[in-house]
VEXVEX-72066 format. One record per residue (C-alpha): residue number from 1; residue in one letter; chain; x, y, z. Coordinates in pm, whole numbers, plus 50000, padded with zeros to 5 digits. Layout:
+-----+---+---+-------+-------+-------+
:   k : r : c :    px :    py :    pz :
+-----+---+---+-------+-------+-------+
: NUM : A : A :     X :     Y :     Z :
...
+-----+---+---+-------+-------+-------+
// end
This chain:
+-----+---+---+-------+-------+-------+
:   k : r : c :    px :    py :    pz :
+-----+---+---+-------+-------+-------+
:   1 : X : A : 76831 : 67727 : 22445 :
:   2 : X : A : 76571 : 67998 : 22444 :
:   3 : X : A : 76444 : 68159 : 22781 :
:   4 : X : A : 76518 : 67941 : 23093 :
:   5 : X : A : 76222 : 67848 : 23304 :
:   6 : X : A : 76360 : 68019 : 23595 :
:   7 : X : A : 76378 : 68347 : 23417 :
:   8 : X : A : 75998 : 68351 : 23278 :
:   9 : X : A : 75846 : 68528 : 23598 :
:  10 : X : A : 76145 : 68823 : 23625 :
:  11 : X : A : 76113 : 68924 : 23231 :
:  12 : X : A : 75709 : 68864 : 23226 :
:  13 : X : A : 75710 : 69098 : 23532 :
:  14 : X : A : 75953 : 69356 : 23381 :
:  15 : X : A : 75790 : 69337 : 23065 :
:  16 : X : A : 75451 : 69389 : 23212 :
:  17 : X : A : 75544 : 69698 : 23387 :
:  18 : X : A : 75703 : 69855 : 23064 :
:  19 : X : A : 75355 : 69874 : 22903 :
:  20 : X : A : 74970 : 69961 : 22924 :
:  21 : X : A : 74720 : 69730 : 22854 :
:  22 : X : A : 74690 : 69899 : 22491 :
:  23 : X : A : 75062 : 69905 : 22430 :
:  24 : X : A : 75097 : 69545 : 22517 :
:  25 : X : A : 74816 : 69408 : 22312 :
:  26 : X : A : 74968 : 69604 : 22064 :
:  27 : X : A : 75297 : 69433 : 22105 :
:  28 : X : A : 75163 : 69056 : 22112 :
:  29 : X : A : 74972 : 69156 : 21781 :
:  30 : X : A : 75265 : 69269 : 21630 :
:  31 : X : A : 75470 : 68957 : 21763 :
:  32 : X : A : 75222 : 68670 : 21681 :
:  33 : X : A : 74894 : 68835 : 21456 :
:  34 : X : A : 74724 : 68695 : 21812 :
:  35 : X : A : 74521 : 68875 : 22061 :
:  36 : X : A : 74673 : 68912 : 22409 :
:  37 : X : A : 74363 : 68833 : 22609 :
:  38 : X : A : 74180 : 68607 : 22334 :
:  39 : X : A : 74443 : 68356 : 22256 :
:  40 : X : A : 74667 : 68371 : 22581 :
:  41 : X : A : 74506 : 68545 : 22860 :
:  42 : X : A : 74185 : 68610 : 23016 :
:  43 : X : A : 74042 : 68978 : 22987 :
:  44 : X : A : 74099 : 69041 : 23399 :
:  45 : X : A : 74415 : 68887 : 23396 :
:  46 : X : A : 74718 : 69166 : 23563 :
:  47 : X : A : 74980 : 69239 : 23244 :
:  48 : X : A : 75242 : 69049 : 23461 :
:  49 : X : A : 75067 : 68699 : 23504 :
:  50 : X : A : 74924 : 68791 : 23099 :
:  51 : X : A : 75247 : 68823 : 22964 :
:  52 : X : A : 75406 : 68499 : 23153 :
:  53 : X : A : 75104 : 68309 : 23014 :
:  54 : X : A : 75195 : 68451 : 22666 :
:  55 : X : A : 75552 : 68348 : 22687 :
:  56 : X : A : 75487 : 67993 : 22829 :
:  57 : X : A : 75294 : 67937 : 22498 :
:  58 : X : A : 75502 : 68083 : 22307 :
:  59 : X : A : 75841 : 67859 : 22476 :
:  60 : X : A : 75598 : 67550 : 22407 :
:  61 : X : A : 75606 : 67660 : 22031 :
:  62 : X : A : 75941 : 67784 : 22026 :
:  63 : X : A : 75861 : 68076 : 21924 :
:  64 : X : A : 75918 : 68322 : 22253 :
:  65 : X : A : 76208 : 68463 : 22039 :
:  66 : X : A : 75891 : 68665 : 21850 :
:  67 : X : A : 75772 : 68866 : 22158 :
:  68 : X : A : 76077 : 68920 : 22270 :
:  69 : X : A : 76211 : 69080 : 22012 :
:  70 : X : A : 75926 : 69291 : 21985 :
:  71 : X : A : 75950 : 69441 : 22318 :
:  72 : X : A : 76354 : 69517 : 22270 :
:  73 : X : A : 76212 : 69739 : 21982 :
:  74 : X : A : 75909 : 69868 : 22066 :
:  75 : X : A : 76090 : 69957 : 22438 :
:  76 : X : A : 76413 : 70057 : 22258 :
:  77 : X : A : 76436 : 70331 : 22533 :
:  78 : X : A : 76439 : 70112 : 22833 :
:  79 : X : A : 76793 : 70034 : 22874 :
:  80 : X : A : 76695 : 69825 : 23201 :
:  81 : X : A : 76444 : 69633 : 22995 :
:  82 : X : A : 76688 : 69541 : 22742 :
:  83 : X : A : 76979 : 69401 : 22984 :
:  84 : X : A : 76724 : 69202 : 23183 :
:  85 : X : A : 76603 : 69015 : 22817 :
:  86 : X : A : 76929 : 68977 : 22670 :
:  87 : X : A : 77101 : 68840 : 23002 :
:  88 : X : A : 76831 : 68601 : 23031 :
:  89 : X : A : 76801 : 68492 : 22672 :
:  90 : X : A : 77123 : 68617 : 22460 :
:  91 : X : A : 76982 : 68345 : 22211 :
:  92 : X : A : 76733 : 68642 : 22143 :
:  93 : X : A : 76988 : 68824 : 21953 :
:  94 : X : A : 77288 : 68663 : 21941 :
:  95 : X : A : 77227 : 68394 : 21793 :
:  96 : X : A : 77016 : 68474 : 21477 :
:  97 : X : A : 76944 : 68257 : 21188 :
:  98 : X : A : 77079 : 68374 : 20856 :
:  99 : X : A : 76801 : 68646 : 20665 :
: 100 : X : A : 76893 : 68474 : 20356 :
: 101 : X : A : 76796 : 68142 : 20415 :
: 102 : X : A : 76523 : 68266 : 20603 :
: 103 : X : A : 76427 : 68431 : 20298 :
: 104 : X : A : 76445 : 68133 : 20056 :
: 105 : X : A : 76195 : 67964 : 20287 :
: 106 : X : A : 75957 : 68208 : 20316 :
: 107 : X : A : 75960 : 68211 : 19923 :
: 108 : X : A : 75886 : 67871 : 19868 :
: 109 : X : A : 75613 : 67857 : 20088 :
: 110 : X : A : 75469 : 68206 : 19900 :
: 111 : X : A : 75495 : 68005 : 19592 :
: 112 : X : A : 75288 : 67743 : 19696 :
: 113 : X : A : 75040 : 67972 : 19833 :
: 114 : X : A : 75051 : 68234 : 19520 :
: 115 : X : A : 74949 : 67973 : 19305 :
: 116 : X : A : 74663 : 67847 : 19538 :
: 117 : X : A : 74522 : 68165 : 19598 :
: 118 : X : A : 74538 : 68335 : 19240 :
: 119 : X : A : 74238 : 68125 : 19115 :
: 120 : X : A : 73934 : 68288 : 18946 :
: 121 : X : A : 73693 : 68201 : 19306 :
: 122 : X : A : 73975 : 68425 : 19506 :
: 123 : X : A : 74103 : 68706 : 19262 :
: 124 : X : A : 73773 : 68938 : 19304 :
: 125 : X : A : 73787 : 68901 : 19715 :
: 126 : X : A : 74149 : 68971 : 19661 :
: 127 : X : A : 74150 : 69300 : 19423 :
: 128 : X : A : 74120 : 69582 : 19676 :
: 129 : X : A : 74437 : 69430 : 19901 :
: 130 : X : A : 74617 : 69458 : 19638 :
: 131 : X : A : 74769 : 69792 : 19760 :
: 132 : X : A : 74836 : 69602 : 20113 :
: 133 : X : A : 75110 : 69365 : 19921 :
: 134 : X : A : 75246 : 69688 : 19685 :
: 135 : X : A : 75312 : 69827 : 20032 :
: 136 : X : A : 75531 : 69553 : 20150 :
: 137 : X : A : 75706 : 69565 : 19821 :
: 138 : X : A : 75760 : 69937 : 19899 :
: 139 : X : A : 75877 : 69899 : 20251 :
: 140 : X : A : 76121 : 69675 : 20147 :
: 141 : X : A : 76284 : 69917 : 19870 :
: 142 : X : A : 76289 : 70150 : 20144 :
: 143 : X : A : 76471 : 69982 : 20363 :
: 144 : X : A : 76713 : 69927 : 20119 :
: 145 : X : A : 76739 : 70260 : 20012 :
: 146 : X : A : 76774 : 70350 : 20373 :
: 147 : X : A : 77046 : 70109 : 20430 :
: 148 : X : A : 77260 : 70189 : 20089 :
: 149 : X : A : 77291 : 70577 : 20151 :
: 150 : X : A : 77389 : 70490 : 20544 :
: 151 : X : A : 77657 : 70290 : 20399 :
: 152 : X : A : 77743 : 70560 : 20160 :
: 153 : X : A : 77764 : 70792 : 20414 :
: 154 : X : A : 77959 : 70553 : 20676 :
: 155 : X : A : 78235 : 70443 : 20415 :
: 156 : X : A : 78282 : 70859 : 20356 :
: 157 : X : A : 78286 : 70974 : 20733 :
: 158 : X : A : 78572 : 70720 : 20788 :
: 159 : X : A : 78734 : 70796 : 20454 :
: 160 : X : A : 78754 : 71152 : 20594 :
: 161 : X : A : 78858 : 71107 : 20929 :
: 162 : X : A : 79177 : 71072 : 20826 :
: 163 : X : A : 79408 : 71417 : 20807 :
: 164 : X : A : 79550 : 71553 : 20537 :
: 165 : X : A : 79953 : 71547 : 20501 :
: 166 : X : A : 79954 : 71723 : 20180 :
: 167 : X : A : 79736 : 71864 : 19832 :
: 168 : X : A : 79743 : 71510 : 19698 :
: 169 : X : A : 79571 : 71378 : 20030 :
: 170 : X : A : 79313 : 71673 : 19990 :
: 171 : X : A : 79283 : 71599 : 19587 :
: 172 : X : A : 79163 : 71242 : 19737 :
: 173 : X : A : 78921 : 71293 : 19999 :
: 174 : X : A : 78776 : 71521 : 19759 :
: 175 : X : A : 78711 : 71304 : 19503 :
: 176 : X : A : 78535 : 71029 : 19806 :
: 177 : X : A : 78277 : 71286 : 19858 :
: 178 : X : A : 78185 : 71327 : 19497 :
: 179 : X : A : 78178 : 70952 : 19449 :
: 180 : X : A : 77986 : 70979 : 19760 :
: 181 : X : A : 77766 : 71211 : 19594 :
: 182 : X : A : 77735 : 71047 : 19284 :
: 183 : X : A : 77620 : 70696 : 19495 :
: 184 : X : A : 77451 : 70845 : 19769 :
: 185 : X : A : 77210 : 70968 : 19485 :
: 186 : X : A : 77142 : 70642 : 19301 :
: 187 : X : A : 77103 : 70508 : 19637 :
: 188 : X : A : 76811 : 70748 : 19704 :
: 189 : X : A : 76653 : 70666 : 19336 :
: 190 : X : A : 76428 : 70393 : 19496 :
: 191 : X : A : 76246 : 70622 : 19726 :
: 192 : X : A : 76069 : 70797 : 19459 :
: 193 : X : A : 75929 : 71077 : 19607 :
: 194 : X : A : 76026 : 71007 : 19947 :
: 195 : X : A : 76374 : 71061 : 19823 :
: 196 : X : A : 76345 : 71464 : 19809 :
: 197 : X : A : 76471 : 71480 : 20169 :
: 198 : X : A : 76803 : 71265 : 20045 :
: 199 : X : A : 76833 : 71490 : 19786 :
: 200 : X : A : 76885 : 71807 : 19963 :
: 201 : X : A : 77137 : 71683 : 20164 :
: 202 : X : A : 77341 : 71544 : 19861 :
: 203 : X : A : 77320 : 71842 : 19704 :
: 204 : X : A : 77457 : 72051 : 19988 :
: 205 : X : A : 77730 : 71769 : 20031 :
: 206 : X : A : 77783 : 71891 : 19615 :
: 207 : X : A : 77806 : 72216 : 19746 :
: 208 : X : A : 78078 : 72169 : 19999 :
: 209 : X : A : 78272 : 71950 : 19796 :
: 210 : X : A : 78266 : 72256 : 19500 :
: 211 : X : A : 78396 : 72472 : 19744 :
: 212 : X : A : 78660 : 72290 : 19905 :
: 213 : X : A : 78777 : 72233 : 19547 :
: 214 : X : A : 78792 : 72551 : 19491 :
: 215 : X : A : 79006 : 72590 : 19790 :
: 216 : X : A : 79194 : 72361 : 19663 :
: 217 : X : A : 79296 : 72520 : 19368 :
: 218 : X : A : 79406 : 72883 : 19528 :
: 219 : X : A : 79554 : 72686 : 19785 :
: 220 : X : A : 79371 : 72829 : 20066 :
: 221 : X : A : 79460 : 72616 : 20360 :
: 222 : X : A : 79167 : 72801 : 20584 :
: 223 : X : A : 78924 : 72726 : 20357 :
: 224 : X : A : 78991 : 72357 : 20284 :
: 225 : X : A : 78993 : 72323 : 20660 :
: 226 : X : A : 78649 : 72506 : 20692 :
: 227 : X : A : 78509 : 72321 : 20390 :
: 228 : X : A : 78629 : 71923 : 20520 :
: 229 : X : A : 78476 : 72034 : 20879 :
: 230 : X : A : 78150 : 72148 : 20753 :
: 231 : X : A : 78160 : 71829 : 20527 :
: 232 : X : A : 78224 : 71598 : 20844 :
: 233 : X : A : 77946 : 71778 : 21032 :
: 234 : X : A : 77713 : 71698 : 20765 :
: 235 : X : A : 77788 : 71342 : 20743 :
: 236 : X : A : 77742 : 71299 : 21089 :
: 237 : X : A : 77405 : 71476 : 21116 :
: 238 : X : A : 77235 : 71233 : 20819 :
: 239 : X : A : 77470 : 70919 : 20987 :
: 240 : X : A : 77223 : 70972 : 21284 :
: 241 : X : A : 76945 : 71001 : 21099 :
: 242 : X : A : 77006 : 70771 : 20896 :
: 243 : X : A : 77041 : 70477 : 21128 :
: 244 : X : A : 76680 : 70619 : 21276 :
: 245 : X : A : 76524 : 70579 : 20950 :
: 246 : X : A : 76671 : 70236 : 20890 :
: 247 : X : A : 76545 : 70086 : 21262 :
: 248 : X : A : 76180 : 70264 : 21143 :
: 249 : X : A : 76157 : 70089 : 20881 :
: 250 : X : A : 76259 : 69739 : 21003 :
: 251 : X : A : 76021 : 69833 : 21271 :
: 252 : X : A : 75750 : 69915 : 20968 :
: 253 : X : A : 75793 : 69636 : 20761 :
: 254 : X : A : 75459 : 69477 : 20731 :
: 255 : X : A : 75563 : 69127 : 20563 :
: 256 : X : A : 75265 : 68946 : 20786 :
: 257 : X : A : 75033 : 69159 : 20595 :
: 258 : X : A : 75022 : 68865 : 20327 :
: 259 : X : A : 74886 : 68669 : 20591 :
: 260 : X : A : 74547 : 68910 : 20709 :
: 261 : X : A : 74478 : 68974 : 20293 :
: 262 : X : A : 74476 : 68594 : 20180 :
: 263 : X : A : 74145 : 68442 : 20180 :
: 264 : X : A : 74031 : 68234 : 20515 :
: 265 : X : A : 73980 : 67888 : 20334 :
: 266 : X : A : 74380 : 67945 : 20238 :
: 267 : X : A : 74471 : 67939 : 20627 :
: 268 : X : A : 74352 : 67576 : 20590 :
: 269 : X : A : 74639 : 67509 : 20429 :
: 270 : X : A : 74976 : 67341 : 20516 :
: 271 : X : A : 75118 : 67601 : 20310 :
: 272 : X : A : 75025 : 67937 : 20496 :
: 273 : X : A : 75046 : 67760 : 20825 :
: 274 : X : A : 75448 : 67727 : 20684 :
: 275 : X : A : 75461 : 68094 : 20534 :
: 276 : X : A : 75313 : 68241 : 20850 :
: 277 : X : A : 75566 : 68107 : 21046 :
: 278 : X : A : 75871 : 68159 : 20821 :
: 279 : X : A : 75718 : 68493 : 20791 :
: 280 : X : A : 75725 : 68585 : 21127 :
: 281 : X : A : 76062 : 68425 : 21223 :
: 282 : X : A : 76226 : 68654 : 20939 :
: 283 : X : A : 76077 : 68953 : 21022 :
: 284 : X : A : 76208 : 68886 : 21432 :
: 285 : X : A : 76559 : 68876 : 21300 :
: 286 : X : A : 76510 : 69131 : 21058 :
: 287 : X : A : 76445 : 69353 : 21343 :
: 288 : X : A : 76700 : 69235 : 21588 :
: 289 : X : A : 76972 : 69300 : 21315 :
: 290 : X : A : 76837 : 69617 : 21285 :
: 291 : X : A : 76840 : 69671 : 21629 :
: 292 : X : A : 77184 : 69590 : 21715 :
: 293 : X : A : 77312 : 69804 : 21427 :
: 294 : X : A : 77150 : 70093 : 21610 :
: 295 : X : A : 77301 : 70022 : 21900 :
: 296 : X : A : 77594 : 69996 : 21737 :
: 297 : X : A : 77591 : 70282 : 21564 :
: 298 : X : A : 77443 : 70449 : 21892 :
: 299 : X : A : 77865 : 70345 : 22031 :
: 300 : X : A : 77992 : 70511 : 21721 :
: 301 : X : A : 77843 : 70850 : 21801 :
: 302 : X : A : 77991 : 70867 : 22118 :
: 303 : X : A : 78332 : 70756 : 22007 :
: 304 : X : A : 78311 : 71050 : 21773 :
: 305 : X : A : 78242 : 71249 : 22025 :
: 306 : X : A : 78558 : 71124 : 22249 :
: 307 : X : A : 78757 : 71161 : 21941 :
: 308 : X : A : 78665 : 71513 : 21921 :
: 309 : X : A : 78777 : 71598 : 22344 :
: 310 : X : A : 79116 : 71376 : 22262 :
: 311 : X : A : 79149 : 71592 : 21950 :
: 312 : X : A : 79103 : 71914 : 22127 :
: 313 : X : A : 79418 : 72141 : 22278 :
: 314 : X : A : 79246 : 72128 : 22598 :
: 315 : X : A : 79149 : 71778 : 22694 :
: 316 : X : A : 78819 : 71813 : 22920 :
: 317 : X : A : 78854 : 71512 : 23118 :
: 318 : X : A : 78519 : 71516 : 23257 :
: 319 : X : A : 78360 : 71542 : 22920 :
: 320 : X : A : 78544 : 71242 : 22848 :
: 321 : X : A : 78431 : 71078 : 23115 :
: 322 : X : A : 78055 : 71115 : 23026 :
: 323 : X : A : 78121 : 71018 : 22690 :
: 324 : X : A : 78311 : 70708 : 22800 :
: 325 : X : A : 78044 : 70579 : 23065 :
: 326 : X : A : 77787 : 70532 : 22800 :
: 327 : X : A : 78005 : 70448 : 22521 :
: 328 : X : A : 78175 : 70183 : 22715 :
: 329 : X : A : 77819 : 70037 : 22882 :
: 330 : X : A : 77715 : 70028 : 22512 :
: 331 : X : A : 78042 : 69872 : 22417 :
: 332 : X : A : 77995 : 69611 : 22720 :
: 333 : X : A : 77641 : 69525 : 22622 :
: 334 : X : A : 77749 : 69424 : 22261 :
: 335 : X : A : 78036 : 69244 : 22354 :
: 336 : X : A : 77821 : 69075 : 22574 :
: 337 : X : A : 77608 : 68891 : 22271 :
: 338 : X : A : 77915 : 68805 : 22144 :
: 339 : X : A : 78166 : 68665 : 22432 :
: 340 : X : A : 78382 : 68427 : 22273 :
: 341 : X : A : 78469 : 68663 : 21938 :
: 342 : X : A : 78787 : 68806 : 21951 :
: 343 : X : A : 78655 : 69161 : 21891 :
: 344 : X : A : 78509 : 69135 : 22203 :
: 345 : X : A : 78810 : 68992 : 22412 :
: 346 : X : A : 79007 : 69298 : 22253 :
: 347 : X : A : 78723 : 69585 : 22339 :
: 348 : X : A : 78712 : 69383 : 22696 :
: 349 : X : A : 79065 : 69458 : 22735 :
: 350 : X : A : 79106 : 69794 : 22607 :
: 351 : X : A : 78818 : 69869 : 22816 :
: 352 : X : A : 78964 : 69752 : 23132 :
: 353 : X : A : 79331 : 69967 : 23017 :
: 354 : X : A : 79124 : 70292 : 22969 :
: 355 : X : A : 78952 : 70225 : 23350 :
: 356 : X : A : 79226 : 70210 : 23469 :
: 357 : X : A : 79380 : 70554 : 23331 :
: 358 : X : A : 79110 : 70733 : 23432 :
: 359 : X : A : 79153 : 70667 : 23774 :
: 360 : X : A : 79451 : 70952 : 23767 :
: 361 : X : A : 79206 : 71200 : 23690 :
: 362 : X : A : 79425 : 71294 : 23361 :
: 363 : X : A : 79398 : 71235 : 22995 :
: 364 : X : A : 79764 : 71128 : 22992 :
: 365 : X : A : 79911 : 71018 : 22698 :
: 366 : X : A : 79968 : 70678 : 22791 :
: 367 : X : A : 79619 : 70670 : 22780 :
: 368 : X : A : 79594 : 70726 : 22384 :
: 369 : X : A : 79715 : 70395 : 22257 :
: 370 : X : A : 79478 : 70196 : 22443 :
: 371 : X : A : 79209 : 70425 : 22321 :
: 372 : X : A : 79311 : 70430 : 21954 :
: 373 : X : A : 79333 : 70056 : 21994 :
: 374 : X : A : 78939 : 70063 : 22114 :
: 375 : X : A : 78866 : 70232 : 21828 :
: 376 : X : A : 79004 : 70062 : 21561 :
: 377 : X : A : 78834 : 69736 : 21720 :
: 378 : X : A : 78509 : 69852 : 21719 :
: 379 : X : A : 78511 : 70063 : 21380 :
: 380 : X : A : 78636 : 69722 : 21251 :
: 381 : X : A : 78326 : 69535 : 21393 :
: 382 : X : A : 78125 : 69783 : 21317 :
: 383 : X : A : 78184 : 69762 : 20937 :
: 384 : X : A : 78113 : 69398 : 21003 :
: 385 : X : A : 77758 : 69449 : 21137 :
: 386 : X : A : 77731 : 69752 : 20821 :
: 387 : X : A : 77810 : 69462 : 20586 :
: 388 : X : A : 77548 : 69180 : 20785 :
: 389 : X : A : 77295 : 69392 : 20767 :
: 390 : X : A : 77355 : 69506 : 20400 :
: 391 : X : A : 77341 : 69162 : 20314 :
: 392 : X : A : 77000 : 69093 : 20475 :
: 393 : X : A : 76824 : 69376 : 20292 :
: 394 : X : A : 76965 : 69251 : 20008 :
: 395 : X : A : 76779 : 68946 : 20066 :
: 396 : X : A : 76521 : 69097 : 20146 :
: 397 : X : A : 76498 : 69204 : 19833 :
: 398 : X : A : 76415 : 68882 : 19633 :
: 399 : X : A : 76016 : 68949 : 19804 :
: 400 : X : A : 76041 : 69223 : 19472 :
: 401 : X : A : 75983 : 69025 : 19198 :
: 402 : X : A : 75729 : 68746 : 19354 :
: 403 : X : A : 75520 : 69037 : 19497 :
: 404 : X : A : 75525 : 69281 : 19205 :
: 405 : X : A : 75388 : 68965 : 19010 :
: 406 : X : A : 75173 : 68909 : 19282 :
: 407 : X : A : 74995 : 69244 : 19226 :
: 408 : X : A : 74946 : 69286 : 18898 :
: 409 : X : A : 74831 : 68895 : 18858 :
: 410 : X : A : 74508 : 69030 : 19115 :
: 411 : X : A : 74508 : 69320 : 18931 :
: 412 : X : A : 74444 : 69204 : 18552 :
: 413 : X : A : 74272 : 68906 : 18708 :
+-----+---+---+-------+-------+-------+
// end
């Protein structure tokens, strides 16, 4: 469907009042590898009428989805910004085309261009980019890596949310965080020397789980307490972070940079015509995944933090319901890309329940099974996006071997 017609003017103008002049041009660059007022505007153009002149071309190519992705990350902040987009065009994110086939066609159109390009009259010209493609190569293990140990440390924050009942339960959750451990650390292997910061955490998770197991062993019920809470607190700390560093490096991944290293006769071709476009289109999705699982993840860190006031002896009601206005506009927003999914219907619901409780001013216990309900829904759909966007680095990850071969073909060329 893309962006209706009648909606072009409201998002140009909202877009064109979230940026400067440099910000923007930076934006349409990053969207399209096109100048702003070279390719869609004139240089006195206002931003508004500049970007509505970008996004006409851009619906006439189908290709609108590009830009606005952009601004939804590069404007991540502007929660405004982001409702106006997404209610006008929930195609931008909603609906996104699978990374993997994405993927496959961006590789076949690299193979026809690899072997075009690697020709005696183009290797010299092409020897000093060949850092440019090891780069990409790098930011993709990174994202990876970034991804893995977030899942590592996701699986064990809801592995030990769960209480204990006895020394067996505590003999269990134990052994999570030194599987955790032991994961979390190949996980980080990738990052070569970027993966120092991983390790430090790891090894004061190692730490925590030595003591607690030495708790366990005298039986000191204070301690294994102490040692699980400190444990928890770490895990949410690098869960944060870690969903930062993931949504930085979608942000940073430079796959167009084939495009601005391949010789100019090559952009002739049929082939990088094909590969600049299925370039582009992955890395828009690749983003927008990575954008709703911050978001998401965004939700999950305030419905820790409501877990924690229901938890306490004194329930804070207003504390609640701070926590709960955000968490349920982020909630609302999600759901929103998503209407028809039964996750959605459910968080809907539950949402309206909990609304409704809070008008008596109480955290009454009739309250709690609607909320427990609300979080078992979205834990469970949150897992789902965990898994989606697992599965796209993953793909991602077939660039590895075509670009590694890439490099060292200019190289000994």
């Amino acid at each position: 469907m893309g962006l209706p017609a009648a909606y072009v003017k409201p998002v140009s103008d909202a877009i064109g009042d979230a940026f400067s002049t440099k910000q923007l041009e930076d934006v349409v660059m990053a969207a399209t590898g096109n100048q702003l007022f070279k390719e869609y505007a004139g240089e006195n153009v206002p931003l508004r009428v500049a970007v509505r002149h970008t996004l006409e071309r851009l619906i006439e190519e189908g290709t609108e989805r590009w830009l606005l992705i952009q601004v939804l990350v590069s404007a991540v902040a502007n929660e405004q910004l982001r409702r106006l987009i997404v209610k006008a065009s929930p195609e931008t994110l909603a609906a996104l085309l699978k990374v993997d086939n994405q993927v496959d066609r961006a590789l076949q159109s690299l193979t026809v261009v690899k072997a075009a390009v690697l020709k005696p009259e183009f290797i010299a010209a092409l020897k000093p980019s060949s850092d440019t493609v090891s780069v990409i190569s790098d930011q993709i293990r990174a994202l990876s890596a970034f991804k893995s140990l977030h899942e590592c440390v996701h699986a064990l924050h809801l592995k030990l949310a769960f209480k204990s009942e006895d020394a067996a339960d505590d003999l269990e959750r134990l052994k999570n965080i030194e599987r955790t451990c032991v994961a979390a650390r190949a996980a980080a292997a990738p990052l070569g020397s970027g993966a120092a910061d991983e390790l430090t955490w790891i090894a004061e998770l190692e730490r925590l789980g030595t003591e607690i197991g030495s708790a366990i062993k005298a039986n000191d019920l204070d301690a294994i307490q102490t040692g699980f809470g400190q444990a928890q607190r770490l895990i949410r700390l690098h869960l944060s972070r870690l969903n930062t560093d993931i949504f930085t490096a979608a942000g940073k991944l430079s796959l167009e940079g084939l495009m601005i290293v391949l010789p100019s006769e090559i952009a002739l071709e049929d082939s990088f015509v094909q590969l600049s476009h299925a370039i582009r289109d992955l890395k828009a999705t690749v983003m927008a995944r990575a954008l709703v699982h911050k978001i998401w993840q965004d939700a999950e860190n305030e419905l820790l933090l409501i877990e924690d006031v229901f938890s306490a002896s004194a329930k804070d009601i207003q504390l609640f319901a701070e926590h709960w206005l955000l968490l349920r506009a982020y909630v609302l927003w999600l759901a929103a890309l998503d209407p028809d999914a039964e996750w959605a219907k459910l968080a809907r619901t539950y949402s309206d329940r909990i609304e409704t409780e809070l008008t008596r001013e109480t955290l009454s216990d009739t309250m709690k099974p609607s909320f427990e309900a609300f979080c078992r829904v979205l834990k469970f759909r949150f897992f789902a996006v965990n898994a989606m966007l697992k599965a796209d680095c993953n793909s991602l990850g077939k660039f590895q071997s075509p670009l590694k071969s890439m490099v060292e073909e200019i190289r000994n060329g």
